[in-house]
C-alpha positions in Angstrom: -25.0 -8.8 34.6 -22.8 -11.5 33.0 -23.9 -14.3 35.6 -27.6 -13.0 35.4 -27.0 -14.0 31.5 -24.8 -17.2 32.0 -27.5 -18.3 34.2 -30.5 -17.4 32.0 -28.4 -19.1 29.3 -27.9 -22.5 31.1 -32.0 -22.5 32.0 -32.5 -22.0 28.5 -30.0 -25.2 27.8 -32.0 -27.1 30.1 -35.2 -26.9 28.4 -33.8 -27.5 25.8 -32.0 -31.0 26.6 -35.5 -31.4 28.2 -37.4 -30.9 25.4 -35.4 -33.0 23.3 -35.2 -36.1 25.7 -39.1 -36.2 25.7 -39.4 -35.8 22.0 -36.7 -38.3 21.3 -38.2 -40.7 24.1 -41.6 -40.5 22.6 -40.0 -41.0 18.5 -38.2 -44.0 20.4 -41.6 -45.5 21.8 -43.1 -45.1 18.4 -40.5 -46.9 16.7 -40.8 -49.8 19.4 -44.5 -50.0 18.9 -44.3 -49.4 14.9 -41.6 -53.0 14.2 -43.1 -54.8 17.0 -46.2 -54.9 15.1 -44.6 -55.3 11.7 -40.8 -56.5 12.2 -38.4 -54.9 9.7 -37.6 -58.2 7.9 -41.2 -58.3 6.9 -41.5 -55.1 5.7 -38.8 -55.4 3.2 -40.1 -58.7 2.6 -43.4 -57.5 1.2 -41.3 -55.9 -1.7 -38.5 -58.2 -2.1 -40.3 -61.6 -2.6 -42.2 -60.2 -5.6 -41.7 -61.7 -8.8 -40.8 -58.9 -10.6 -38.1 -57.7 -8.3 -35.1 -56.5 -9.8 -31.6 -57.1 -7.7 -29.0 -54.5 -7.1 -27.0 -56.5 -10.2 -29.8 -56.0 -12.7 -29.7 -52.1 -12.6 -28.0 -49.9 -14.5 -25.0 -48.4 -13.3 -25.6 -45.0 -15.1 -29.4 -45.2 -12.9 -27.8 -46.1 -9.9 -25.7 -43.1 -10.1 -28.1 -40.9 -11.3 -30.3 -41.2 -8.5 -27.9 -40.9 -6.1 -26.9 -37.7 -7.8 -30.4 -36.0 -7.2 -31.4 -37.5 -4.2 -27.9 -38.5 -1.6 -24.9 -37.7 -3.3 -23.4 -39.7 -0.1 -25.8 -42.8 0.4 -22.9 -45.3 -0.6 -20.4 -43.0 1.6 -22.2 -42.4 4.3 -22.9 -44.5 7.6 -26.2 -43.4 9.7 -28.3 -40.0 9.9 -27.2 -37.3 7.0 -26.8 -34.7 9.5 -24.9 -32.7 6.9 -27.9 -32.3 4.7 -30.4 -31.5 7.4 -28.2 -28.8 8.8 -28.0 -27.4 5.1 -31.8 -27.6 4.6 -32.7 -26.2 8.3 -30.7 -23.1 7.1 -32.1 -22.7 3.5 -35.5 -23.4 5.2 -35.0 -20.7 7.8 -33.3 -18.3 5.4 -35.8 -18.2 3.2 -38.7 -18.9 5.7 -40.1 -21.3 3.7 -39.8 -25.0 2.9 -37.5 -25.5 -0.4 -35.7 -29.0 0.9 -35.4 -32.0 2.9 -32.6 -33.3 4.8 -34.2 -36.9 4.4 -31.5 -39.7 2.9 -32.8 -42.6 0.7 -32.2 -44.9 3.7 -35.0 -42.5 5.5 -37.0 -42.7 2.7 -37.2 -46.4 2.2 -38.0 -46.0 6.3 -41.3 -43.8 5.5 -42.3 -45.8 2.5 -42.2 -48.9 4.4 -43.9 -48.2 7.4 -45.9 -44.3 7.4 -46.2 -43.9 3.6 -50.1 -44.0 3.9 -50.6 -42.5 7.2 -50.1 -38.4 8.4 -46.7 -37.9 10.0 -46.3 -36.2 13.1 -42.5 -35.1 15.1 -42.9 -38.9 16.8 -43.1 -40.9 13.0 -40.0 -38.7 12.1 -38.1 -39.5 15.4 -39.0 -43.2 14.5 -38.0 -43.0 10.5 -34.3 -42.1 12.0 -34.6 -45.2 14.3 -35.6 -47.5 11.5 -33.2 -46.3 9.2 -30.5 -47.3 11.1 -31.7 -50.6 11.6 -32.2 -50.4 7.9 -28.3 -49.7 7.2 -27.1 -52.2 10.2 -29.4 -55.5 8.9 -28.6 -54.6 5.0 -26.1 -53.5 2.5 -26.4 -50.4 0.5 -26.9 -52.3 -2.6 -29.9 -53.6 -1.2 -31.1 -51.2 0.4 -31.2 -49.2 -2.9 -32.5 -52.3 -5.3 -35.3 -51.7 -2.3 -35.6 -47.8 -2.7 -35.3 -48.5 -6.7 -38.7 -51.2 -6.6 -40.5 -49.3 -4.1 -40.7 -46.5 -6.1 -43.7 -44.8 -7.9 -43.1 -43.8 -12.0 -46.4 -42.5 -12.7 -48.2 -43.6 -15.2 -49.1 -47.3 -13.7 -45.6 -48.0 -12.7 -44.4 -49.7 -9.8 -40.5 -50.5 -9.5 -38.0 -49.7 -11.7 -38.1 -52.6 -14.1 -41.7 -51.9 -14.7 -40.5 -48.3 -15.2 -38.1 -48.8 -18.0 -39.9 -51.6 -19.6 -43.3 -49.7 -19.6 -41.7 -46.5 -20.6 -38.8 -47.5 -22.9 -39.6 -51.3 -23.5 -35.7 -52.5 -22.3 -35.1 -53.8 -19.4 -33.8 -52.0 -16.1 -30.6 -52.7 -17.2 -30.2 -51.8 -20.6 -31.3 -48.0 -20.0 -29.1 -45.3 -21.7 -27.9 -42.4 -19.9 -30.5 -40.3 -20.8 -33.0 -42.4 -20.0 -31.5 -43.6 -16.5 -31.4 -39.7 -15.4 -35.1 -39.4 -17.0 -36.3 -42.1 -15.0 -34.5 -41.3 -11.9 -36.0 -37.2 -11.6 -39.7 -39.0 -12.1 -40.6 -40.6 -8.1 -39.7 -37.0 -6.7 -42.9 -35.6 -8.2 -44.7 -38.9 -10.0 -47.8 -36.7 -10.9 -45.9 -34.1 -12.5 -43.5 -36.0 -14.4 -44.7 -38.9 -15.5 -44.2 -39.2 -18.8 -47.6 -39.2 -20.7 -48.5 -35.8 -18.9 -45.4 -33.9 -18.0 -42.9 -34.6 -20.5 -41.7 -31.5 -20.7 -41.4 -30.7 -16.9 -39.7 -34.3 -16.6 -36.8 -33.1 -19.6 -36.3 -30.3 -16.9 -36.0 -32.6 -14.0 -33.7 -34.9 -16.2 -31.5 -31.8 -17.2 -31.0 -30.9 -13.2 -30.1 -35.0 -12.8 -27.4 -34.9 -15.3 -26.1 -31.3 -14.3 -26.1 -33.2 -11.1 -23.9 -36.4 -12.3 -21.8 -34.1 -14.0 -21.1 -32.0 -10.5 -20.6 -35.5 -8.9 -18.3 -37.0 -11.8 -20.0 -39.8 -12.6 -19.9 -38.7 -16.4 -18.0 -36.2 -18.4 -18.7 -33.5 -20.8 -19.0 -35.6 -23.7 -21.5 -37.8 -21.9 -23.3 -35.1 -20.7 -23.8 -33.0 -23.7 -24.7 -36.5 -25.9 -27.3 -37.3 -23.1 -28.7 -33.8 -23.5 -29.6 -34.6 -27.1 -31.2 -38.2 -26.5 -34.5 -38.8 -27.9 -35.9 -39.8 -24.1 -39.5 -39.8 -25.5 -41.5 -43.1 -24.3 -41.9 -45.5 -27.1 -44.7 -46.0 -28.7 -47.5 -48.8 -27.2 
């Protein structure tokens, strides 16, 4: 009986390592065919050589960290594929049969915005993103990578980039944002319909309260901070 279900077992590992070699070869001839046609250094070009780009230097600080709070607590720590997170999120996900979160890092995400951010998304684009990515983090520093994932971004309400962001929104530059505002604007490109500011105010005070709950957790501010943040007037000024 045992060898009957040692052997049943190891067919079951075969398929499996089957399975995954095709998957992963076809995610590997997608990525080939994907930066042949549009090299890598291109793609970030398209968003880099724009006069309004804002440099890694030109952020601030308390943005930087709030993002990374809310969206990959170990983006500056962390070399390659997060598999810690999408092990935590297959489990949630299966737990609650459902999908509640992503195991994606902002590396992946800068990955998808570059190349499939327009176009539907199959198991192959995926396999690919994790390909990219990590020629993402091998041709550029994390810096840039974020100043990238930073000016890429959406902010509702017309905004494109982070300097557009807090100049549209608060009329100061990217970096010259308070705390408040940082976490504000951070919580906004998850869900740009919902919060931007002119429609969902309210919904992106929420999101803000979960980024600096978040900070807090990570110790990037304190209590003080935190509870002084809390009461900032983060209402958009007026045009």
């Amino acid at each position: 009986m045992k060898k009957k279900i040692l052997k049943i077992l190891l067919v079951i590992v075969i398929a499996l390592t089957a399975a995954v070699s095709v998957f992963l070869y076809r995610g590997y001839h997608c990525y080939q065919e994907t930066v042949g046609k549009y090299p890598i250094a291109d793609a970030v070009s398209s968003y880099t050589s724009k006069s309004d780009y804002t440099p890694y230097d030109e952020i601030d600080q308390d943005f930087v960290n709030a993002v990374v709070s809310v969206e990959d607590k170990r983006f500056f720590t962390r070399d390659g594929f997060d598999w810690i997170a999408l092990a935590r999120a297959i489990i949630n996900n299966t737990i609650n049969q459902k999908l509640l979160e992503g195991g994606s890092t902002i590396s992946q995400q800068i990955a998808k915005n570059l190349y499939y951010q327009n176009t539907s998304r199959g198991l192959n684009e995926k396999i690919a993103e994790v390909f990219i990515m990590n020629d993402l983090e091998n041709q550029y520093s994390k810096e840039d990578l974020f100043a990238l994932y930073a000016n890429m971004n959406y902010y509702g309400d017309g905004y494109y980039g982070i300097e557009a962001a807090a100049q549209g929104y608060y009329g100061v530059s990217a970096s010259n944002l308070t705390l408040g505002q940082s976490a504000m604007l951070a919580g906004i490109p998850n869900a740009p319909g919902a919060y931007q500011l002119s429609t969902g105010y309210d919904l992106a005070v929420e999101r803000q309260h979960k980024v600096l709950r978040l900070m807090l957790a990570n110790d990037y501010i304190d209590e003080d901070q935190y509870n002084e943040a809390l009461n900032e007037d983060v209402h958009p000024v007026s045009k």
